[in-house]
N, C-alpha and C positions, 0 to 999 in steps of 0.2 A: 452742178455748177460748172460752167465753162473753166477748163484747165487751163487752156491757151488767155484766156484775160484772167487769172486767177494769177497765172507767173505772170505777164505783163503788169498790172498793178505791184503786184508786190513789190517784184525788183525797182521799178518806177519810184515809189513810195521808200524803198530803203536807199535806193540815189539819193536823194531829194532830204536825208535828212544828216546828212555827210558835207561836214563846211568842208572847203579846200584846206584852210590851216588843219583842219583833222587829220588830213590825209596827207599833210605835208607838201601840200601842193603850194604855190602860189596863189593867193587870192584873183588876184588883175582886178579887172574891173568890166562893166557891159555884161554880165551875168544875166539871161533871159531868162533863167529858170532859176530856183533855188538848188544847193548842194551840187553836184558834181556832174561835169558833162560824160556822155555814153563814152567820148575818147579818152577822158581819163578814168573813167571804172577799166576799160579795155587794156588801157597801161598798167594800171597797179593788179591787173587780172595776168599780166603777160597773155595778152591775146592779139588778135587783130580787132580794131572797131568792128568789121563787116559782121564777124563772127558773136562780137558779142550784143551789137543791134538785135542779131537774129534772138536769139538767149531773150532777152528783154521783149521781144514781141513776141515769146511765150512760148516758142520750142525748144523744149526740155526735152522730146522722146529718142533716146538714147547718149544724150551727155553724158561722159563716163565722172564716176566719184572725184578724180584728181581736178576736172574741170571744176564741177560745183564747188569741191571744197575753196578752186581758184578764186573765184566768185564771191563766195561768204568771203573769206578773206579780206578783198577789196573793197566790197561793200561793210565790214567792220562789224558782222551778225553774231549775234548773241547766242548760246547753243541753242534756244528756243526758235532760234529765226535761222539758224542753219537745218535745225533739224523739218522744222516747216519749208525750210528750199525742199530737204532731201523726199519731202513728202509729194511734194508737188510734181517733183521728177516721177519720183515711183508712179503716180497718177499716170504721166506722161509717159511710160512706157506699158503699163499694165501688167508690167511684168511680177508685181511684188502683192504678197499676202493681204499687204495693209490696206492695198484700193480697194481688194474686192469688198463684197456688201458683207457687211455684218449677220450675225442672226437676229433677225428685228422680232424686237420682244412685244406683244400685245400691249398697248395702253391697259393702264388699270389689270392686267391679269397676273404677271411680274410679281412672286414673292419670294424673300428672301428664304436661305434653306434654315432648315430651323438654328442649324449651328451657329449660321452666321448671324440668325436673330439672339440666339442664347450670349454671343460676344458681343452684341451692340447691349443690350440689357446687361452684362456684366460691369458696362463701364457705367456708371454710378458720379462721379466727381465730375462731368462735362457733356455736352451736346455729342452724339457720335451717330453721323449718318451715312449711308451710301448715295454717291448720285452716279448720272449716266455721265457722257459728252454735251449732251444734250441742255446740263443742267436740271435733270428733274430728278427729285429727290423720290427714293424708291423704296429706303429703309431707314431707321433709327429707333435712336432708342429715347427712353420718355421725356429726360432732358431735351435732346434734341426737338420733341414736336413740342416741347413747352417754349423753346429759344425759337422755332419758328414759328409760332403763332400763326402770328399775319398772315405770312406764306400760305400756311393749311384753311384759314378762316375763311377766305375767300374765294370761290367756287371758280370765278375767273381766272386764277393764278396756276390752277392744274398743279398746285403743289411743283413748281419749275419755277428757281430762282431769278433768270432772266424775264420772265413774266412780269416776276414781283419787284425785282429792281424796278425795270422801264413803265410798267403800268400800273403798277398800283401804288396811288400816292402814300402811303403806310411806308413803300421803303427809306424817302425822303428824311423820318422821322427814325426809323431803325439802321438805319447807315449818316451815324453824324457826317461821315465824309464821302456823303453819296456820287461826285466825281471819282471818286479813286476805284468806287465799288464799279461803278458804272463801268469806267474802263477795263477792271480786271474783268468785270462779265464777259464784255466783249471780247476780249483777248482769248479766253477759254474759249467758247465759240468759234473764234476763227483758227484756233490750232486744229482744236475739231475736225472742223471742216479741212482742214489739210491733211489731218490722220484718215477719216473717212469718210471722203468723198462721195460716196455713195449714199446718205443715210438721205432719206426722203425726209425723216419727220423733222432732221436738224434745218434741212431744206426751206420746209412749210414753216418752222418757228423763226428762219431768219426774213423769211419773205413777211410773216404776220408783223413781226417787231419792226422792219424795214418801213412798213407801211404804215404804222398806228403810232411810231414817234420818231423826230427829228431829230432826236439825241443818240437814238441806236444807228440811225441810217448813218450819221456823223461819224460816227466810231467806226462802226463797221466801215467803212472807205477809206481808214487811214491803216488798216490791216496790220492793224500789232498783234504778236501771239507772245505767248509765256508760258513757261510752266507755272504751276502755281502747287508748289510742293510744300513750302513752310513758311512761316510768318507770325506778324501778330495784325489782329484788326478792332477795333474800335466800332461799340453798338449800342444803342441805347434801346432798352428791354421795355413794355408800357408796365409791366408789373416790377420790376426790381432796380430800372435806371442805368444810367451807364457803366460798360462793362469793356472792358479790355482782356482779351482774351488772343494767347496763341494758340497756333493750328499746326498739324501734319497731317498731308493727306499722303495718300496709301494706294497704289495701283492694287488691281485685286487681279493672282496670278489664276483663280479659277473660275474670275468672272470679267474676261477681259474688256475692256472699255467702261468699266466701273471704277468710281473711286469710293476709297472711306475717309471719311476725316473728322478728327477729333479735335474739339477745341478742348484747353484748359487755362488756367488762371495761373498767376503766380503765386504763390504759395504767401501766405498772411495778406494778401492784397483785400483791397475793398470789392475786388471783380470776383477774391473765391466765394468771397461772402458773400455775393450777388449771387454765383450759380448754386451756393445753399439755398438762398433764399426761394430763387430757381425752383428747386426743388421740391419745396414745401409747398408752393405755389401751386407745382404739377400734379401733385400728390393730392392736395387741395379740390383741383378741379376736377378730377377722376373719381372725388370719392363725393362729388355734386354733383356726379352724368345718373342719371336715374338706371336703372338696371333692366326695367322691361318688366320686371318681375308683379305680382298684384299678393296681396295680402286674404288672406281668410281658408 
């Protein structure tokens, strides 16, 4: 991905969503653009316009921390949108860990160590999986491939949540509030892609999604990122019905760029009683998969 319109857009995009009352500016009026002009991010930055034009058309290679932190500031950034500045910068110098390329793991050859299969199988009471940046789900345990179904059923989906969101009509129906899901897909994705820039296959799945629907290309050009560490979200299961479930996901410090996340219920809720049901269901199907085995 180009850096230089990587920071141009963004910062663009986070002007542009700053009223002047936010900013305690005066409104006035004759506004050609929406949220804030480049001369007043420059002011509330203590900068010069000249300098901070330049910033905005996407040279980042060596602005020192006090400068960017200047910048989030003014522009009102979230620590997800600060720390996505700071990413953007490190790009722009090449000086930092986090640009260079990853260890890229073979599709489909990627398995988890056994331990860390032994803890996803010890969790018993909710969905518990590993994914990439990427969104592709790489481990879980038996809940987990029961609450993703859909996801694993369809051979097009590659088992990658972003797939299944934007392409496959199934998630429509599993995300009652498929706007919300939609936008957090995206947003993981584009943090992604500001932590590692290098990753070719995050590359090829935003160019595939960019190109096969108009709802991702949408997203993706309004360049929001987030963390997405804890919550609750809202699903409806085709075997057990809707379910409310919170989440914690889990950086993994010996599989970096991996997440784990565990959904659960609240306790006496009709959602725990969903992920029992859940369970018998999965239990159900495993013990209907034929073994290979012959008789005599």
């Amino acid at each position: 991905m180009d850096n230089q319109q990587e920071v141009r857009e963004f910062l663009t995009s986070r002007r542009a969503k700053i009223t002047p009352e936010q900013a305690g500016l005066a409104s006035g009026s004759r506004r050609r653009v929406p949220g804030l002009r480049r001369s007043e991010v420059a002011a509330l930055a203590d900068m010069s316009v000249e300098y901070y034009a330049k910033l905005e058309r996407g040279s980042l290679a060596g602005v020192s921390p006090a400068v960017l932190e200047s910048v989030a500031r003014a522009l009102r950034l979230d620590d997800a949108e600060r720390t996505h500045l700071l990413h953007l910068a490190q790009a722009a110098d090449g000086s930092d860990s986090l640009t260079r390329p990853r260890r890229r793991r073979a599709k489909g050859r990627w398995t988890p160590h056994r331990s860390l299969q032994w803890t996803l199988d010890a969790i018993t009471a909710g969905p518990a999986f590993v994914r990439n940046g990427r969104m592709d789900i790489v481990a879980g345990n038996r809940l987990a491939r029961a609450f993703y179904n859909d996801v694993h059923a369809a051979p097009h989906n590659q088992e990658n949540l972003a797939r299944f969101t934007f392409l496959d009509p199934a998630a429509r129906r599993f995300y009652p509030d498929w706007e919300s899901a939609a936008g957090i897909t995206v947003a993981i994705l584009r943090t992604e892609a500001g932590r590692n820039p290098h990753d070719k296959d995050l590359h090829d799945l935003v160019g595939e999604l960019s190109t096969r629907c108009d709802e991702f290309r949408t997203r993706w050009g309004a360049h929001n990122v987030r963390v997405h560490g804890t919550g609750t979200k809202n699903f409806h299961h085709t075997a057990v019905g809707d379910l409310s479930l919170a989440f914690e996901g889990l950086e993994m410090a010996a599989e970096p760029g991996l997440t784990l996340t565990v959904y659960t219920a609240e306790p006496g809720s009709s959602s725990e009683e969903g992920l029992r049901l859940l369970a018998i269901w999965a239990a159900t199907r495993e013990a209907d998969v034929p073994t290979g085995r012959t008789s005599g």
